[in-house]
C-alpha positions in Angstrom: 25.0 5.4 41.8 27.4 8.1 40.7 29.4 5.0 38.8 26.0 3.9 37.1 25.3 7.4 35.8 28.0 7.9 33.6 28.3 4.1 32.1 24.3 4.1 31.3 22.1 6.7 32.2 19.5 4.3 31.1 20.2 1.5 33.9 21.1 4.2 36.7 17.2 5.5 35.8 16.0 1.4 35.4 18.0 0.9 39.1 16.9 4.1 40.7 13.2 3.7 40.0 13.2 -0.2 40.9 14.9 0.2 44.5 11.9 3.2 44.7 9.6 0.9 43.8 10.6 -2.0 45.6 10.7 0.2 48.8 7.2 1.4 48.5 5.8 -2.0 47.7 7.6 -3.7 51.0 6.4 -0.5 52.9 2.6 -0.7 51.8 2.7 -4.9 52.8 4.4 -3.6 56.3 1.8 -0.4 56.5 0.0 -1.7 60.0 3.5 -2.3 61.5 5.2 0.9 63.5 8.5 2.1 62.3 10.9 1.8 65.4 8.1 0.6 67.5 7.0 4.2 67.5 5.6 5.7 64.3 3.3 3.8 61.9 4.8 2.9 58.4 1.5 4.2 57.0 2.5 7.9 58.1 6.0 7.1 56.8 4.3 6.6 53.1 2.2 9.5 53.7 5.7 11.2 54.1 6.9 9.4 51.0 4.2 10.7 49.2 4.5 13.8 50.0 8.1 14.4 49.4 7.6 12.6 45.7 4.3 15.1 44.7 6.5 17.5 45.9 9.9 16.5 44.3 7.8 16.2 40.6 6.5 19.7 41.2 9.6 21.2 41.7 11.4 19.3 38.5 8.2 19.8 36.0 8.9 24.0 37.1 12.8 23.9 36.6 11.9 22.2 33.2 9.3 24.7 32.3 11.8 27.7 33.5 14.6 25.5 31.1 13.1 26.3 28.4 9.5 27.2 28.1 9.0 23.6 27.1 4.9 22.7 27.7 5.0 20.0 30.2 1.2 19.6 31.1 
């Protein structure tokens, strides 16, 4: 990835978002299945989830400290 992000910034975004959304699409068809036979993949997107929400909340206040810029 480090190789895609200084050819095209644009495709390294394109790539990184697609495999994300790929992921979560194959996890939501597999969400009655248990990961390792011992935890469901539902709890593993509630994980997901939570990490993303958290992830965007910690970017949208380094981008607001950046430079006052009004994000919401």
């Amino acid at each position: 990835m480090a190789m895609l992000i200084y050819r095209s910034s644009a495709v390294f975004a394109g790539l990184k978002m697609a495999m994300t959304g790929m992921s979560i699409i194959l996890m939501v068809i597999l969400a009655r299945y248990r990961f390792m036979r011992v935890l469901p993949v539902e709890w593993v997107l509630y994980g997901v989830l939570i990490a993303y929400a958290s992830l965007i909340g910690h970017e949208i206040s380094m981008l607001e400290r950046l430079g006052g810029l009004p994000i919401l």
